[in-house]
Each structure stands twice: as structure tokens, then as C-alpha cells.
C-alpha positions as CSV (number, residue, x, y, z in Angstrom):
1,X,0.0,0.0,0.0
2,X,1.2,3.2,-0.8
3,X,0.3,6.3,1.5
4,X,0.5,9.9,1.6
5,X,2.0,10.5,5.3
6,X,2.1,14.0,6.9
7,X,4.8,15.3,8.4
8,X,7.0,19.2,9.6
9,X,9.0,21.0,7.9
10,X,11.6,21.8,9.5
11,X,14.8,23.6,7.1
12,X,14.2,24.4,3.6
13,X,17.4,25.1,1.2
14,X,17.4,25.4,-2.7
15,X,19.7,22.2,-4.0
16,X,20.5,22.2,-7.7
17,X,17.7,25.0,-8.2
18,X,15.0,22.5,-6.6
19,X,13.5,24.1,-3.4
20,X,13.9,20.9,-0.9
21,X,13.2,20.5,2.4
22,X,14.4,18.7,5.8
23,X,10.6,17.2,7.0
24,X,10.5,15.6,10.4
25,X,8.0,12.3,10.7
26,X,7.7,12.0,13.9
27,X,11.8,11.2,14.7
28,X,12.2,10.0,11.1
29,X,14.2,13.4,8.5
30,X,13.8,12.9,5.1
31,X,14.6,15.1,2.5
32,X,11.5,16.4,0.0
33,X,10.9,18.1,-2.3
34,X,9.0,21.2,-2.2
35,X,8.5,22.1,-6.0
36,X,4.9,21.5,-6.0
37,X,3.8,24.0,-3.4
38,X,6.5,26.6,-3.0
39,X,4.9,28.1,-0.7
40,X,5.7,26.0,2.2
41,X,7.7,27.5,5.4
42,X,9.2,26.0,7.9
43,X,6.8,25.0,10.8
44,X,4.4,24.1,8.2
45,X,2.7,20.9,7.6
46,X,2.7,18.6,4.4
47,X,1.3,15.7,3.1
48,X,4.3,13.8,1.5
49,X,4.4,11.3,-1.0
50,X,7.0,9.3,-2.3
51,X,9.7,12.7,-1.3
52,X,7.3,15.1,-2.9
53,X,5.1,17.2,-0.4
54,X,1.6,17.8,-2.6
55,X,0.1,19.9,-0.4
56,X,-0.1,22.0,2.7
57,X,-2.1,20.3,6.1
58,X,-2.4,22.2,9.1
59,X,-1.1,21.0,12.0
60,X,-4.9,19.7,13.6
61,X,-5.7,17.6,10.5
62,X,-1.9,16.1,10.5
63,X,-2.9,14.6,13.6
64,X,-5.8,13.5,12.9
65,X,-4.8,11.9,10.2
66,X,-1.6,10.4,11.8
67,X,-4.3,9.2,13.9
68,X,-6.4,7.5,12.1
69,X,-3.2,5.9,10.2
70,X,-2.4,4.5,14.0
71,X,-5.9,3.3,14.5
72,X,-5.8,1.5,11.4
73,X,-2.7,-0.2,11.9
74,X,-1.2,1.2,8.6
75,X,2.1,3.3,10.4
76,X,3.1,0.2,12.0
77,X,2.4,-2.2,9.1
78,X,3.8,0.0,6.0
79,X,7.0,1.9,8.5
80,X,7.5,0.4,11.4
81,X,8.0,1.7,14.7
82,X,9.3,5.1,13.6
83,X,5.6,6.3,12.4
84,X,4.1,4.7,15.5
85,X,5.9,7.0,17.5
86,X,5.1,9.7,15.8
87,X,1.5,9.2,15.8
88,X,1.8,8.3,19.6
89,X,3.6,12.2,19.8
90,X,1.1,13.4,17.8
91,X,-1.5,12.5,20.7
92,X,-3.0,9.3,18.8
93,X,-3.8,6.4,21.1
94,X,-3.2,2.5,20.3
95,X,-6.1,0.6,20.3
96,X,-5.6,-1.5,22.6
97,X,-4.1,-4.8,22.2
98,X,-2.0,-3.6,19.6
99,X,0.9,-2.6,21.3
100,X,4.4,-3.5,20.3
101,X,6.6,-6.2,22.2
102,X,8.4,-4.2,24.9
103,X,5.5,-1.3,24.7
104,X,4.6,-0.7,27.8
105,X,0.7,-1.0,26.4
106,X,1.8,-4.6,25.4
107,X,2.8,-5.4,28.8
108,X,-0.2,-4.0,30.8
């Protein structure tokens, strides 16, 4: 499955004239790029897709969407821990018996 994940900006910088930028998902940097809506700033939200950002989210509806990614199991199955985190920072809860081994949700 292929998914569209949201995720901060947080440094932009013009690299062999494409406008690119450092975005934070949730503890995982990757570089994107930004060519499709320059107008992104730092602190901003995007919805990212195979290291293109295709549009600006604000910061409410990236967490409900990390969210909903969580409750549906995608993060973990498509990224691993990495996005389960962030969703978990993003104020998404597991459902429960879900939890990863060593979780402290998969314990209790």
C-alpha cells in the first residue's frame, strides 16, 4: 500500500535549483521536495508522497490523520515503529491490544 504521510517542515534550502526540504516524521528526516507547493515554510505541515510534499495540512488535521493511520494499523504495518511513535507524539492512542513487544501498552 502506498500512502501519503504528513509530516514538519523543518529547514528548507534550494539544491541544484530545486526548493527541498528537511521534514521531520515524527523522529524520522527525510529530505523532499518542495517544488509543487512553494509556498511551504518552515513550521508548516505537508502531506508527503514518495519525497514530494503535494500539499499543505495544518497541524490539527496532520494529527488527525496520523491518527487514524495508527488506529488503522497502517504506520506500524507500512513503517514500522518510527511512524508509530510519531503518531503516539502526535497525541494518537493505540487501540488496545495492539501494542508493540516491549510497549509498555503490550505489557499491561
Amino acid at each position: 500500500m502506498c500512502l501519503a504521510v504528513p509530516g514538519r517542515v523543518l529547514e528548507i534550502e534550494e539544491r541544484d535549483a530545486t526548493r527541498m526540504a528537511k521534514v521531520d516524521f515524527g523522529g524520522v528526516v527525510k529530505d523532499v521536495c518542495l517544488e509543487y507547493v512553494p509556498d511551504m515554510r518552515v513550521g508548516d505541515y505537508a502531506i508527503v508522497h514518495v519525497g514530494f510534499a503535494l500539499q499543505r495540512l495544518d497541524e490539527e488535521s496532520a494529527k488527525q490523520t496520523l491518527e487514524l493511520f495508527e488506529n488503522l494499523g497502517v504506520l506500524e504495518e507500512e513503517f514500522g515503529d518510527a511512524w508509530s511513535r510519531a503518531a503516539r507524539d502526535a497525541g494518537a492512542e493505540r487501540p488496545a491490544g495492539t501494542g508493540l513487544p516491549g510497549d509498555k501498552e503490550a505489557r499491561s
